[in-house]
C-alpha positions in Angstrom: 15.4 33.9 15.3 16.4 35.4 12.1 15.4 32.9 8.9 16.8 33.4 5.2 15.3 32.0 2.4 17.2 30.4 -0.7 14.9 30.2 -3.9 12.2 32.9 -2.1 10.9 33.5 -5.6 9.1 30.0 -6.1 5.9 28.7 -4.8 7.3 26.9 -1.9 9.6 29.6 -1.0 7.2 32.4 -1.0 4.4 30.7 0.9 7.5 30.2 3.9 8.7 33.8 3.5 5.1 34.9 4.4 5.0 32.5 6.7 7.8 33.5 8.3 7.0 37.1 8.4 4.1 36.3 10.3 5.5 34.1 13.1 5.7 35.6 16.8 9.1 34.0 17.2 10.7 34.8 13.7 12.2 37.1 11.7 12.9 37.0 7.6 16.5 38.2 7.6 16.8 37.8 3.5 15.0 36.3 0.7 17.4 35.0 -2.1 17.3 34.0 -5.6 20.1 32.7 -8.0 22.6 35.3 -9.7 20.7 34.3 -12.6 17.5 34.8 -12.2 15.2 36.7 -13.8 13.4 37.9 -10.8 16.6 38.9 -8.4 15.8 42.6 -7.5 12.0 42.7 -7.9 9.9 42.7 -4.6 8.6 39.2 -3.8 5.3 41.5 -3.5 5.8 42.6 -6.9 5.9 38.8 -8.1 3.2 37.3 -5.3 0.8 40.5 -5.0 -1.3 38.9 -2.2 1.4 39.5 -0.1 2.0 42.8 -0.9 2.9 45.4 2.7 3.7 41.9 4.2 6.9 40.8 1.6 7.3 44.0 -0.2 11.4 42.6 0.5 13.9 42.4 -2.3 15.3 39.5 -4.2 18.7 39.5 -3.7 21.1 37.2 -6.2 23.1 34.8 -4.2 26.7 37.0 -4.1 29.5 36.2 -2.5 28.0 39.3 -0.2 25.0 37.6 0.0 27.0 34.6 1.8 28.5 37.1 4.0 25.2 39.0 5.0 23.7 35.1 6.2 26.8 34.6 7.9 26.6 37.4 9.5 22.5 37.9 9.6 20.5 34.8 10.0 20.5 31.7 12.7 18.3 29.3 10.4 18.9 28.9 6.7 15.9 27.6 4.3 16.7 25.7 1.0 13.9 26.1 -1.7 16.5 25.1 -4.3 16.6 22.5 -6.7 17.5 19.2 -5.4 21.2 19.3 -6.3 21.9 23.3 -6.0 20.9 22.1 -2.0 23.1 19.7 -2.0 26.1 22.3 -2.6 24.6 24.9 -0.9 23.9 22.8 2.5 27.2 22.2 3.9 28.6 26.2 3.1 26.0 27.0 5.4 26.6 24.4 8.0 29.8 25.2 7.9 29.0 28.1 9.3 26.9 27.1 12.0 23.6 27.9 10.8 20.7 25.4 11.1 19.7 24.1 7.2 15.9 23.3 6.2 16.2 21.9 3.1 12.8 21.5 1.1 14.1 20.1 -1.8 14.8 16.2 -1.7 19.0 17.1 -1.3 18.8 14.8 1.6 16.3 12.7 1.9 17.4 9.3 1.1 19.7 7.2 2.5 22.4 6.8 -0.4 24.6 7.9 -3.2 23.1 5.1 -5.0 19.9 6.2 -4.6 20.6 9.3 -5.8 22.2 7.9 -8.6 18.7 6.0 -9.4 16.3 8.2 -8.9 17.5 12.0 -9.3 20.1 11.0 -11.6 23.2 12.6 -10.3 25.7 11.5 -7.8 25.8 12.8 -4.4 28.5 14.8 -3.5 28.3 14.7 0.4 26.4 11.2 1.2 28.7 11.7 4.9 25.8 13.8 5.6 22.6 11.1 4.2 23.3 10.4 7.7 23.4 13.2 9.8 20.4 14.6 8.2 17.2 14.3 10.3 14.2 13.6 8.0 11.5 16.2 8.5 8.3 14.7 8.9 7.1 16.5 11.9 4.4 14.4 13.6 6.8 11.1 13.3 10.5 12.6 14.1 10.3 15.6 16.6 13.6 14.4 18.3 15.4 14.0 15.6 14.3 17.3 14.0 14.7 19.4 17.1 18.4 18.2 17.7 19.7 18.2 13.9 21.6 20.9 12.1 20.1 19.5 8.7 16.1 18.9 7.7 15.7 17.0 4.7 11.7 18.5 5.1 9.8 15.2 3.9 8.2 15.1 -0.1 4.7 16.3 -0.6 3.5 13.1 -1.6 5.6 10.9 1.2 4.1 13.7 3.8 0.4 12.4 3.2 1.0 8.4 2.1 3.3 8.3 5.5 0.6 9.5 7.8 -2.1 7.7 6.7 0.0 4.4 6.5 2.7 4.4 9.8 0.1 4.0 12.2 -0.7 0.6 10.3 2.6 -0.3 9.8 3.3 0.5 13.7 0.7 -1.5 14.9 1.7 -4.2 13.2 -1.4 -4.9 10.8 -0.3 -4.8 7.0 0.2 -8.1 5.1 3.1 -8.5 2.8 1.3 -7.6 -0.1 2.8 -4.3 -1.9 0.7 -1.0 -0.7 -1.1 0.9 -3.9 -0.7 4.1 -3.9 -2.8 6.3 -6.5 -1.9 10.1 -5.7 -3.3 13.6 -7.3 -1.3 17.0 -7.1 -2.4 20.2 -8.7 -0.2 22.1 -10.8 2.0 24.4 -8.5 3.4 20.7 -7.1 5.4 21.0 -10.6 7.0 24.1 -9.5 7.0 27.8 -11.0 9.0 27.3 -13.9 7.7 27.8 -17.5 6.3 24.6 -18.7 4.0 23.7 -21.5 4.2 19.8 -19.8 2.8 21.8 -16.9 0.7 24.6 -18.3 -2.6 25.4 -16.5 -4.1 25.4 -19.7 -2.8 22.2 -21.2 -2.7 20.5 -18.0 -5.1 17.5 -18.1 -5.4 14.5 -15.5 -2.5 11.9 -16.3 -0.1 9.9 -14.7 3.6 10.4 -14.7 7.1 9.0 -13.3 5.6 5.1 -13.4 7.3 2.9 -11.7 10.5 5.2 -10.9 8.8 8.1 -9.3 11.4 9.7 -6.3 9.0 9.5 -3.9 8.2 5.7 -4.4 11.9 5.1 -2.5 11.4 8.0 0.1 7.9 6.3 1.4 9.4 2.8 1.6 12.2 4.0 3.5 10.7 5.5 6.0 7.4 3.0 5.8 9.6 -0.1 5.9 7.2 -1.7 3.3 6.9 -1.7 -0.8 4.7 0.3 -2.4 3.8 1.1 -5.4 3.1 4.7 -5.9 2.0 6.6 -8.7 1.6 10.6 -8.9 -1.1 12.2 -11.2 -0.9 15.9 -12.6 -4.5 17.6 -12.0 -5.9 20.5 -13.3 -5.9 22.7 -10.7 -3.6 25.3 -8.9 -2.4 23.5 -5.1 -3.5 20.9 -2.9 -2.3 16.4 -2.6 -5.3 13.7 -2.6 -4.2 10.0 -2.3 -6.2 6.7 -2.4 -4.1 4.3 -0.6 -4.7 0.4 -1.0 -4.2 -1.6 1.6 -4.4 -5.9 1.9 -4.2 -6.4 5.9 -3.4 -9.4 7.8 -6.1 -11.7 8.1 -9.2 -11.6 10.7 -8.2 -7.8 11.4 -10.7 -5.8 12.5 -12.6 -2.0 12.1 -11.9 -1.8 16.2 -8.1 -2.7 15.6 -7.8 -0.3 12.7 -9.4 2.7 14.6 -7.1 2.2 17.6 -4.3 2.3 15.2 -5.0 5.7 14.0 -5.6 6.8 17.3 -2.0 7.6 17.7 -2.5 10.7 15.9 -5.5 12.0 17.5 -3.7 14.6 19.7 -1.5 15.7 17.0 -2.5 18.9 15.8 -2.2 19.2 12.3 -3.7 15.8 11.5 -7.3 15.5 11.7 -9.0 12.0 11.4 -11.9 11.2 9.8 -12.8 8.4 10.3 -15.5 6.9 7.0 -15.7 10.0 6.1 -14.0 11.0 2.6 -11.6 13.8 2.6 -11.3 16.5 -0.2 -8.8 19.1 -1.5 -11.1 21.8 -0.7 -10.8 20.7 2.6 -7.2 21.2 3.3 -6.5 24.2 0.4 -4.2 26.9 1.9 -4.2 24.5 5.3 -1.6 23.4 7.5 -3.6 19.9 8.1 -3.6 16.0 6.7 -7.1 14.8 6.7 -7.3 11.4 6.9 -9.8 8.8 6.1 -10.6 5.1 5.7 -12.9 3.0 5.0 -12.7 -1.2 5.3 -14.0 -4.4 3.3 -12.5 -7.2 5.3 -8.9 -7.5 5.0 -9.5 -4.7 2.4 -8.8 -1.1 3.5 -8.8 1.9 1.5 -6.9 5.2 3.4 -7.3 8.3 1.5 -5.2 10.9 2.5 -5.1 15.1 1.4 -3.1 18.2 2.4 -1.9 20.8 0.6 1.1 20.4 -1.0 2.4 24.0 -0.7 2.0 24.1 3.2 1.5 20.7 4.6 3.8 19.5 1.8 6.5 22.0 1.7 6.5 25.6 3.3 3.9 24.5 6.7 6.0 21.2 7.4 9.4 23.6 7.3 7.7 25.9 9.5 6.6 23.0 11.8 10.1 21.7 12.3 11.3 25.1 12.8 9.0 25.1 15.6 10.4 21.5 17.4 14.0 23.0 16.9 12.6 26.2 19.1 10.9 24.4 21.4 7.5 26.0 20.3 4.0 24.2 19.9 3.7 22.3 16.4 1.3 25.1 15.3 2.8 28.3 15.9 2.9 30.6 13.3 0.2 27.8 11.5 -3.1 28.0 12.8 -5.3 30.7 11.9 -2.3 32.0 9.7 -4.3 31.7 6.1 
């Protein structure tokens, strides 16, 4: 299957393209930046110089030709655009009977008002909020496989999700609101010039209190409240989240454990149990680690992945797989 990419040049973008470029099953058909950008005609290589003999593929602007060459070219289209550039760009390429993977948040929630709240523009085709499946892979592989649109899940609502449906399923949270305290590195901001985001002026702070766009996305697809704040930290990729939990009363370590065994034969989740997980341990990985530990109705659930692959480009490529009818991992494991 032939894949383009739409906004190849950021860090999202580039990590699919090599991605792609390495799958058994697919093919990167085009790699496309807007008409004005700085970086349309340079080699991704020239710009990402890891990948260099693997991308050395040109940037082309987004042309009417261009339009033309994905009709004509590619079977799946992938949107590494800002959130409301997907939004236009989604339904020209429906239209045209290609399969959309959108890794912005274009799609992601479930109405106009929402979008009017939290990304602060109105949405100009909510008919499709609900023909959109949502893209996080482990929890929505039917969905995924059978829709023409992917709203890939947020970086952030990727970990918190994980480590908190298998509570929520099994029917063991209390009312109380779920605190969430979450870390990204730097790339999470994007690749745009920033002195907010700077390496070099980056230092550990909260942001987007209280009206963060992932606080909604999580409690949608949790079915509880949380209340989630993101931190900025000083380093280049990777998601850690400590994840307070109040459960019902009398329930147990045993009860907890069963929970999570739901995801113990999914591939890209590894549980660990007490055990503390790390960003080292999931940098330039496909995987959520997962751990807990609990105080009687108490639990903390820490959760990490890296929010370039796991959190963006690997979770794209995952759902690309369930809508090919391939194993989870293809294309994943062993791929870094």
């Amino acid at each position: 299957m032939n894949v383009a990419i739409i906004g190849a040049s950021g860090y999202s973008g580039a990590e699919l393209a090599s991605l792609v470029a390495k799958h058994p099953n697919l093919k990167l058909s085009g790699s496309y930046v807007s008409e004005g950008s700085l970086d349309k005609h340079k080699l991704l290589s020239d710009l990402y110089p890891e990948h260099l003999g693997l991308l050395d593929t040109p940037l082309l602007p987004l042309t009417k030709s261009a339009f033309d060459d994905i009709n004509a070219n590619a079977d799946y289209v992938c949107l590494c655009t800002d959130h409301k550039v997907s939004v236009d760009l989604a339904p020209q390429f429906l239209a045209m009977g290609k399969k959309v993977f959108d890794l912005s948040g274009g799609y992601r929630l479930a109405s106009n008002d929402d979008y009017v709240t939290y990304y602060g523009f109105e949405h100009k085709h909510p008919e499709l909020l609900n023909e959109s499946a949502y893209g996080l892979a482990e929890w929505n592989s039917n969905d995924i496989a059978n829709a023409n649109l992917v709203a890939v899940a947020g970086c952030y609502p990727t970990a918190a999700l994980n480590a908190l449906k298998p509570l929520q399923q099994a029917g063991l949270l209390s009312d109380d609101k779920i605190i969430i305290n979450a870390v990204s590195g730097v790339t999470g901001a994007g690749r745009k010039a920033s002195v907010g985001t700077h390496f070099c002026e980056v230092s550990l702070a909260p942001y987007g209190l209280f009206n963060h766009r992932h606080g909604p996305e999580i409690e949608q697809h949790l079915g509880h409240q949380v209340l989630f704040t993101p931190h900025l930290g000083n380093f280049a990729r990777g998601i850690l989240e400590t994840i307070y939990v109040q459960l019902k009363p009398n329930v147990t370590s045993e009860q907890v454990a069963k929970a999570y065994s739901v995801l113990e034969n999914e591939p890209l989740i590894r549980l660990l149990g007490s055990k503390i997980p790390s960003i080292k341990g999931v940098a330039k990985q496909p995987y959520v680690d997962i751990g807990w530990q609990q105080q009687g109705s108490q639990l903390i659930v820490m959760a990490a992945i890296d929010n370039l692959l796991k959190g963006a480009a690997g979770q794209a490529l995952q759902c690309i797989n369930l809508s090919m009818n391939l194993d989870h991992t293809t294309g994943l494991k062993g791929a870094f």
